[in-house]
N, C-alpha and C positions, 0 to 999 in steps of 0.2 A: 412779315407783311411784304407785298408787292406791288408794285404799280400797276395801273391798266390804263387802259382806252378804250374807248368810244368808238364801237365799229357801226357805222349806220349806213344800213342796205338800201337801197331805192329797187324793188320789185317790180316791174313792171309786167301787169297784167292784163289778158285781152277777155272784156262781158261777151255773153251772148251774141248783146248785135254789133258785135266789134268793136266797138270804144274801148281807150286803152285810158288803166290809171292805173297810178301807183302805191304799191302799199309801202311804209317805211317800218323797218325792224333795225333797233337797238341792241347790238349785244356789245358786251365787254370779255376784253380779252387782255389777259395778262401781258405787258412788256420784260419783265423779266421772271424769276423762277417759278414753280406752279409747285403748291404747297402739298396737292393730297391729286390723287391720283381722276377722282369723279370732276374736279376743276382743268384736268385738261380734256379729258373725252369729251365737256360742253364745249371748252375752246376750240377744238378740232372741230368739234360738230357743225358749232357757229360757221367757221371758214367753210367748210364742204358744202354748209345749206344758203349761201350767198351766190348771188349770181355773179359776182365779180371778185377775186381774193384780191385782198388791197395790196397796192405796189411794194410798201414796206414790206410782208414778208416773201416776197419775191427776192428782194435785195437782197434781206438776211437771211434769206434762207440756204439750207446744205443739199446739197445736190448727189445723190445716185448714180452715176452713168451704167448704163445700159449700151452695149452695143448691139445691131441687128445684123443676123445671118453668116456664124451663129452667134445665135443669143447669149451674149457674157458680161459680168457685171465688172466693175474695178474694186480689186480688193488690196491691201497691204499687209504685209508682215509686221506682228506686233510682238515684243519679246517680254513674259512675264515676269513675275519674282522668283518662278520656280528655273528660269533661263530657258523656260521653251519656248517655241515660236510657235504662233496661232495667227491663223488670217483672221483679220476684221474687215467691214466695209468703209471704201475710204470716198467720204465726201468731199465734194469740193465745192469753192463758192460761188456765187453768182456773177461775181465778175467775169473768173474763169472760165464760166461757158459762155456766157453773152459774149465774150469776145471773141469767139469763133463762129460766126454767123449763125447761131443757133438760136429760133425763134422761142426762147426759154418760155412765155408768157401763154404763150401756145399750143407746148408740145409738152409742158412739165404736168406730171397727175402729183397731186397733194396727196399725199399719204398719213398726215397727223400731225402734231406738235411733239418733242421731244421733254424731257423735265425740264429743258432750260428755257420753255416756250418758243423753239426752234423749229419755224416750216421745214418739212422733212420732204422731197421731193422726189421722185424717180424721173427719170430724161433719158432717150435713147437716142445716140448721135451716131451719127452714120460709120460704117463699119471701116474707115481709112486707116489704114495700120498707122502714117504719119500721125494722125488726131489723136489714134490712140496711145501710141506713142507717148505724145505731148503730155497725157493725163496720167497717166502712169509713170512714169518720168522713176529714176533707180530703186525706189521704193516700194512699185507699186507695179501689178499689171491686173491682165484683163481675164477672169477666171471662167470655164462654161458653168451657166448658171446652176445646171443640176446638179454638178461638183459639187460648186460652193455650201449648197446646202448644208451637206454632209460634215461641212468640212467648220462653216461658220457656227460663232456662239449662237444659241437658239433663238434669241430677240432677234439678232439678225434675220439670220435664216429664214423665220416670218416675214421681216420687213423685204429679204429677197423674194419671198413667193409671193408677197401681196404687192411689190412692184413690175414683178412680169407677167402677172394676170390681168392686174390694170393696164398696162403700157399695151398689151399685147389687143384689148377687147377694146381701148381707143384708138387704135390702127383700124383695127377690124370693123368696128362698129358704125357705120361710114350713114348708111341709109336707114329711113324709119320703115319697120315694117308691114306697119300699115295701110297707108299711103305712099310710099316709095321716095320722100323728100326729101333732103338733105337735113340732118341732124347739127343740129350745134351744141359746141361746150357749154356746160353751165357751171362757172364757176372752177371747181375742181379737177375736171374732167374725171370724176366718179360719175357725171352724172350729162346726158346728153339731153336734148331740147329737139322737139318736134315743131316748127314754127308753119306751119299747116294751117287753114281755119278749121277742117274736119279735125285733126289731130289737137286745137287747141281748144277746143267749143267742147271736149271729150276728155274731162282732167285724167283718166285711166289711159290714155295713149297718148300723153303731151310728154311725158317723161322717160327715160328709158337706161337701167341699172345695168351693171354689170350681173351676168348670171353667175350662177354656182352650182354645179352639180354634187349631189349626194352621195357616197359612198359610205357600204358597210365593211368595218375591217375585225376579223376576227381570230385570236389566239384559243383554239382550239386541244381543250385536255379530257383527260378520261374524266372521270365521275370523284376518281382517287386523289387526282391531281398528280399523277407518278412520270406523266409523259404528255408530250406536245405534239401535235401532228401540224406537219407545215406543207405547201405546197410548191409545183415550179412549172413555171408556162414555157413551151418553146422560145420566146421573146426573151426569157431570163439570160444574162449570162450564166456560162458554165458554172456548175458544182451551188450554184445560189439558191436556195427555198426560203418562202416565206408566207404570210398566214394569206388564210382565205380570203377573198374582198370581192366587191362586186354593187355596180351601182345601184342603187334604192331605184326600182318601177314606182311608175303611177300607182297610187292607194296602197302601198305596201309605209307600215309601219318599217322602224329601223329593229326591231327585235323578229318581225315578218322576213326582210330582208336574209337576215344572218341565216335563219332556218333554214331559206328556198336555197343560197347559195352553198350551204353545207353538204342541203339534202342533192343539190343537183351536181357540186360537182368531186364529190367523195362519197352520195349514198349512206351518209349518217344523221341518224334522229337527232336533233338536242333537244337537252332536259333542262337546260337555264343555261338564261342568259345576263352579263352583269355590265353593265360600261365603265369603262376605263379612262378613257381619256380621248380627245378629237385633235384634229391639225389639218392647217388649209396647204392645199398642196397643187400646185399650178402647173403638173406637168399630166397629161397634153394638153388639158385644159385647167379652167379655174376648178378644184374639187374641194370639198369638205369632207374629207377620212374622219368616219365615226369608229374608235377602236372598241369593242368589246370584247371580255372571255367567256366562251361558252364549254356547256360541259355536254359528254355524251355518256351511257352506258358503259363499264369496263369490261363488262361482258356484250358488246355489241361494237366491237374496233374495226372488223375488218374494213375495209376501204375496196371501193368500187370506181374506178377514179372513169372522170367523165373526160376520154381520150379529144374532144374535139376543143376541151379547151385545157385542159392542164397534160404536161407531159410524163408529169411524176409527181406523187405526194408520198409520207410515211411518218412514221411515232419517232420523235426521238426523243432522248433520257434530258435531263437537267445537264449530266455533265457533260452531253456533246453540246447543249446548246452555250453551257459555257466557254466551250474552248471557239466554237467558232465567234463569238462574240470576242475573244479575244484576238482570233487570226483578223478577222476586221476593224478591230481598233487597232493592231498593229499596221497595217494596209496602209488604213486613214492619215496614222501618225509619220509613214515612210510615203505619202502622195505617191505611192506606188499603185499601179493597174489594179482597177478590183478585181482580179484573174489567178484563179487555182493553177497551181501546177498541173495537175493533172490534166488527162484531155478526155476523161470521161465528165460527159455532162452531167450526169447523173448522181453523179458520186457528192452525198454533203460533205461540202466544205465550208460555207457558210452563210450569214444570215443577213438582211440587208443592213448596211450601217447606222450609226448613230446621226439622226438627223430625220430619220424616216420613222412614222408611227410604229412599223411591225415592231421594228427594235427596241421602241418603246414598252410596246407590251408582251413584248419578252421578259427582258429585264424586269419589268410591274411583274410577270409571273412567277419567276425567280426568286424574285426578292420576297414575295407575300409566301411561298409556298417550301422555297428549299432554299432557303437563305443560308449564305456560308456562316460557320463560328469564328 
């Protein structure tokens, strides 16, 4: 069992002909642990859909730092049973940043409740090597966030991509684009306010969400399942391939997508398609990577590659995709350059890290298909 409280909202709302009154909402939320997993996503939910998160979990709440330009999160070295070291993210408290001029109340986006019913927050403070410094302090520094990914346990890793999509789209998201007004926070800063009479008398434009763009991402095998074809865009660092992907058009299903992006940029039919797994991934933007494996013909391999936007694709076996899965988890585990000896671009050497969907559905193809003894 657990305590709670009593969170009661005052809504304020504007009629048609402008009279303002309030509605009042009731929710309860846990002060200490949260027993079953559907009891915190309501707790969360409650704070995010209030228009004001109450001062308590401001105070107790754990803090993220974000720094801008560039964008790097604070992470620390943690040392496990097995004696290895793994970065984790390191929060700090409220005090902490409130006493450095920083308008916490303001500037923080609520990101969810922890098991311990702990406001989890992300805050980006301004890029001063001295502040940073201070926060980081012998145990701790300041990591580039697309690193970190890679690098952090998975629950993180999310909680780092869902903190610099939000931080980044309440920077950004300044003006309503309707009326051109000034927008305000509501509550979590998930969620911004159109305070307009046109925009408010029109409840589909009073509000206004973080987007998310769609992406299809696909591990591509023969029909045999004997071999993988992977791809590599100019933009790649050297020697690196990885699976097809490409964002979902208008009116295009996500099994529509996979096909047009196969067929347009390697020139191969699929014969099915199956999903795998998804991951929200915040870099250049906020995106949603839908992973699927599709298959093709074994008698229809060859590759036509569509030069204006990949530089190279090709088949490889199971066991080169294992060893370069292996030269990148060595990489990862020496925080060394993700960079091949070699200086031919072209040449595989290996496949994007662990932390990134492709890698995901590598490994998922491996393991269902030619798993070691």
């Amino acid at each position: 069992m657990f305590c709670r409280f009593n969170l009661i909202v005052f809504s304020p709302k504007v009629t048609l002909s402008g009279k303002f009154f309030t509605s009042i909402v009731c929710y309860y939320l846990p002060t200490r642990g949260i027993s079953s997993f559907a009891e915190r996503i309501r707790s969360s939910q409650a704070l995010k859909t209030c228009e004001a998160i109450p001062d308590k979990c401001y105070e107790h709440g754990n803090y993220f730092l974000f720094s801008c330009d560039p964008r790097k999160v604070l992470v620390h070295k943690e040392t496990t049973s097995d004696k290895t070291k793994h970065y984790r993210l390191r929060g700090v408290n409220y005090r902490a940043v409130s006493t450095v001029g920083i308008n916490v109340k303001n500037d923080a986006v609520f990101l969810g409740l922890d098991s311990d019913s702990v406001s989890q927050f992300a805050l980006e403070i301004p890029g001063d090597e001295a502040l940073m410094e201070r926060f980081a302090d012998s145990n701790g520094r300041f990591l580039g966030v697309r690193k970190s990914l890679f690098l952090l346990p998975n629950a993180e890793s999310c909680i780092t991509s869902q903190a610099c999509s939000l931080l980044s789209w309440h920077k950004k998201k300044m003006h309503c684009p309707d009326c051109g007004g000034v927008l305000v926070n509501f509550g979590s800063s998930g969620t911004k306010f159109c305070q307009s009479e046109s925009c408010v008398s029109n409840k589909t434009k009073e509000r206004h969400h973080p987007p998310i763009n769609p992406v299809g991402i696909t591990i591509l095998s023969d029909e045999l399942n004997s071999k993988v074809l992977l791809v590599r865009q100019p933009a790649h660092l050297p020697g690196m391939f990885t699976c097809v992907s490409g964002f979902i058009e208008v009116g295009e299903s996500v099994e529509d997508n996979i096909r047009r992006e196969i067929a347009e940029e390697v020139g191969l039919d699929v014969i099915t398609t199956e999903y795998v797994a998804s991951q929200h991934w915040a870099f250049p933007a906020s995106r949603l990577m839908l992973g699927f494996h599709a298959t093709v013909k074994s008698t229809e391999e060859k590759i036509f590659i569509d030069t204006s936007e990949l530089e190279d694709a090709g088949w490889f076996s199971p066991d080169q995709l294992r060893d370069s899965l292996e030269r990148v988890k060595l990489m990862a585990s020496k925080e060394s350059s993700l960079m091949p000896d070699s200086d031919d671009r072209k040449s595989f050497c290996w496949v994007p890290p662990k932390g990134a969907l492709a890698n995901t559905l590598i490994r998922w193809w491996l393991n269902k298909f030619h798993p070691e003894a």
